[in-house]
Residue, then its C-alpha position, 0 to 999 in steps of 0.5 A: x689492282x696494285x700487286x702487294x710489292x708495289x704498295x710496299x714499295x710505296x710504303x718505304x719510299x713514303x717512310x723513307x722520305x718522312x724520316x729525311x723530313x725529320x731527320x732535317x727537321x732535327x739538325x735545324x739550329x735551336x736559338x739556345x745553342x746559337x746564342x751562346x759564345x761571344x757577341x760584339x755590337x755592330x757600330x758600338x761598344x758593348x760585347x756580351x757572352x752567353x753561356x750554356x748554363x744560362x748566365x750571361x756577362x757584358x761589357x760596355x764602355x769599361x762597365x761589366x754586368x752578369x745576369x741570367x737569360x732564357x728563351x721564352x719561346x724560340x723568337x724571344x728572350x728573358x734577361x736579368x741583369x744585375x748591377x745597374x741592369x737591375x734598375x730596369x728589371x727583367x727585359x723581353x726582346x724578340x731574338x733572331x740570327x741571320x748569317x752571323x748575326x744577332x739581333x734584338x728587338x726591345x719592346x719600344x722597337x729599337x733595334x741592336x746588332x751583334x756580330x758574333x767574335x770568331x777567332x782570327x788568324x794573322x800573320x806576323x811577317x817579323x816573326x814568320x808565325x801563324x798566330x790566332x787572336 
């Protein structure tokens, strides 16, 4: 028979290791906060910026639009555009991120990549200064 000490030993090691399961659990990357900040296309030329509030603005080729975003769930997201990204209407793509990287998957299954825009630093030998792009 197990004294008292040992079930209570038991009890904390339990408790202890459940609130790591969730203390990790917790600290695990939610898609609205890693979505927002710039975006560049991979391969292209359209850059696209999500902002917390839920709006979102991108450029393409000289073209600019606004619109709003929400995730639907955590795998898929909802945008409207406006200007000529209104013609379309609302668009539902499956979202995922994968070492810096944003991809979305239309529902006719074409697939487009971004890269997130970080800041670069760059020496400038002439000028002997750090300087941040």
């Amino acid at each position: 028979m197990k004294s008292i000490e040992g079930i209570l030993k038991q009890v904390i090691r339990c408790l202890g290791i459940v609130s790591i399961v969730v203390l990790l659990s917790s600290c695990a990357s939610k898609p609205e906060n890693e979505i927002v900040g710039k975006w560049e296309e991979i391969g292209g030329t359209e850059s696209i910026e999500f902002f917390k509030d839920g709006t979102v603005s991108g450029v393409d080729k000289g073209r600019s639009m606004v619109g709003s975003y929400k995730f639907v769930d955590k795998d898929r997201i909802k945008m409207e555009m406006g200007g000529f990204g209104a013609l379309t209407g609302p668009v539902i793509m499956k979202v995922s991120f994968s070492g810096g990287e944003l991809t979305f998957t239309t529902q006719d299954s074409k697939v487009l990549k971004y890269s997130k825009e970080n800041l670069h630093s760059r020496f400038d030998p002439d000028s002997a200064m750090l300087t941040l792009q």
